[in-house]
C-alpha positions as CSV (number, residue, x, y, z in Angstrom):
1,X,-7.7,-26.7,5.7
2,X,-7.6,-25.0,2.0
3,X,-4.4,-23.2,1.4
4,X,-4.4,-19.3,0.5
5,X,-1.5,-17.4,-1.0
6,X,-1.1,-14.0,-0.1
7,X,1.7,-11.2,-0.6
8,X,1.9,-8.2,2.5
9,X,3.9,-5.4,1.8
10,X,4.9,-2.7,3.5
11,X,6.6,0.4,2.2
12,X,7.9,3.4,4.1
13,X,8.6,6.2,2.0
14,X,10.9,8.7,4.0
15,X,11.7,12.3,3.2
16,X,8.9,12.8,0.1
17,X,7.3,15.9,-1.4
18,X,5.4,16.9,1.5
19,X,3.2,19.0,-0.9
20,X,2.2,15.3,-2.9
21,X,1.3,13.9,0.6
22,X,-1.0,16.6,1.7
23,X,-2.8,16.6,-2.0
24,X,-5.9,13.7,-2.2
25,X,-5.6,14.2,-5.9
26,X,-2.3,13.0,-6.1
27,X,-2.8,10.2,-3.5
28,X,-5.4,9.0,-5.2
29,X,-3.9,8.8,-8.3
30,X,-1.2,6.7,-6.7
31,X,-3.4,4.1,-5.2
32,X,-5.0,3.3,-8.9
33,X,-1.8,3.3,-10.9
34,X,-0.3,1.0,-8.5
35,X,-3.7,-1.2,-8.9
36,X,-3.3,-1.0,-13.0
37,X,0.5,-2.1,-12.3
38,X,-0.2,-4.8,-10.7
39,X,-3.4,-5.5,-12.8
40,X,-5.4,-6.0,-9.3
41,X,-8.9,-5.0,-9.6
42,X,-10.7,-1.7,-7.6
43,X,-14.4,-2.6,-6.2
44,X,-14.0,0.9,-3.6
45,X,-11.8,3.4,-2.7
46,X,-12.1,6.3,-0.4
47,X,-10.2,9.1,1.0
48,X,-10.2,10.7,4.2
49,X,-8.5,14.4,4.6
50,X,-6.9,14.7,8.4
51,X,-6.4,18.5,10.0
52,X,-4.5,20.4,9.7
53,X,-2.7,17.9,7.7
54,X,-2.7,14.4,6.3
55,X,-4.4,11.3,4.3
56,X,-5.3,8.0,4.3
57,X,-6.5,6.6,1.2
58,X,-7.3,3.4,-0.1
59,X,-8.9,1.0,-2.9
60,X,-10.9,-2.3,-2.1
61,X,-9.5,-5.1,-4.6
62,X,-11.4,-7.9,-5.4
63,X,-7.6,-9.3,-4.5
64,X,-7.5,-7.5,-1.3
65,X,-6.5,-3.9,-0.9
66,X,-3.6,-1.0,-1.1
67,X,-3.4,1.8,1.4
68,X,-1.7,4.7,2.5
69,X,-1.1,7.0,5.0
70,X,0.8,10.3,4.9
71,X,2.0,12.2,7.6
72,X,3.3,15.8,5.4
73,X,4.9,17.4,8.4
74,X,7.5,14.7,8.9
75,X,7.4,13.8,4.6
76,X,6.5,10.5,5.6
77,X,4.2,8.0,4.0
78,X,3.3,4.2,4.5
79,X,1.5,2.1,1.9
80,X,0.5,-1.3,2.7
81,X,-0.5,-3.8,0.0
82,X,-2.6,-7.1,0.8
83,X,-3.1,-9.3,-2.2
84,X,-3.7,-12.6,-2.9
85,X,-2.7,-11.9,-6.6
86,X,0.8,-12.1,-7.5
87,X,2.4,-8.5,-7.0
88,X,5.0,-7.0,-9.0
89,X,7.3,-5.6,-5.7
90,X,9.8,-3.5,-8.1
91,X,6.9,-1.8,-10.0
92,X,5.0,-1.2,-7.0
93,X,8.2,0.4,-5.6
94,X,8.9,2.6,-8.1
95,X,5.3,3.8,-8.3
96,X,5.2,5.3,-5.0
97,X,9.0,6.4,-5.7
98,X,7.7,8.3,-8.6
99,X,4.6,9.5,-6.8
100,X,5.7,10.4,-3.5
101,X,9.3,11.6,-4.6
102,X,10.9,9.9,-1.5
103,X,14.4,10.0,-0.8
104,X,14.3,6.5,0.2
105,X,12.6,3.8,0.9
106,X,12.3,0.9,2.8
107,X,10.8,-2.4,2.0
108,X,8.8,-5.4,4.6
109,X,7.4,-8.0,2.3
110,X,5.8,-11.1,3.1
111,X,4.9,-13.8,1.2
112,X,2.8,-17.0,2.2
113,X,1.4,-20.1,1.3
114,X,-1.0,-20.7,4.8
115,X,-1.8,-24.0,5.9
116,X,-1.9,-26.0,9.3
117,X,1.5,-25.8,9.6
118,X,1.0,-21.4,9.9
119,X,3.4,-19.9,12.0
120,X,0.1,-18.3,13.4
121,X,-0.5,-19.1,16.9
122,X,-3.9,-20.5,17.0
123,X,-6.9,-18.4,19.2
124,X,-9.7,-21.1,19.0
C-alpha cells in the first residue's frame, strides 16, 4: 500500500472580534494569507453567508484544503487545515490570531505517515 503524509489541524479561536467573523471580506482574506504562509496552492474557494449570522469559507488546495466556520454570536471560529504539504503550525496560528483577534486559542494537530499498520479500523 503507498504511504501518504498528511498534517490535520484544528484551531479553535475563542472570544474573537465578532465584527471579523460576521465580515466574508475579512474571512476570506484569512483563508488566502494562510495559503501564501504556508505556500500551499488555491485551485477554488467559496464562501457561504448564514442568517442572521455566520460563515463558512474555504480554499481547495492542490495540497488539500483550509476552512472555517464562525459562529459571531458566541465570537467563536474553527479552522481546519488538511495538507499533505508540510505546514508551518506557528504561522498558521498566528494568522488566524491576527485575523480573528481571538483571546485564545487552542490547538488539535495531527500528523501521519499512513500505511498498513493505520490506526484506522478497516471497513472493507
Amino acid at each position: 500500500m503507498p504511504r501518504v503524509n498528511y498534517a490535520h489541524l484544528t484551531i479553535e479561536c475563542l472570544d474573537c472580534d465578532r465584527e471579523v467573523l460576521n465580515t466574508a471580506s475579512k474571512v476570506r482574506k484569512a483563508l488566502r494569507e494562510a495559503a501564501a504562509i504556508c505556500s500551499l496552492h488555491i485551485l477554488k474557494e467559496g464562501l457561504h453567508r448564514f442568517r442572521p449570522q455566520g460563515l463558512t469559507g474555504y480554499v481547495l488546495l492542490s495540497e488539500s484544503h483550509i476552512s472555517v466556520h464562525t459562529w459571531p454570536e458566541k465570537g467563536f471560529a474553527l479552522v481546519d487545515v488538511l495538507s499533505c504539504s508540510s505546514v508551518q503550525i506557528d504561522s498558521l496560528i498566528e494568522c488566524f490570531r491576527q485575523s480573528f483577534s481571538p483571546k485564545s486559542i487552542a490547538v488539535l494537530t495531527h500528523t501521519r505517515e499512513c500505511s498498513e499498520t493505520s490506526f484506522f479500523r478497516k471497513v472493507s
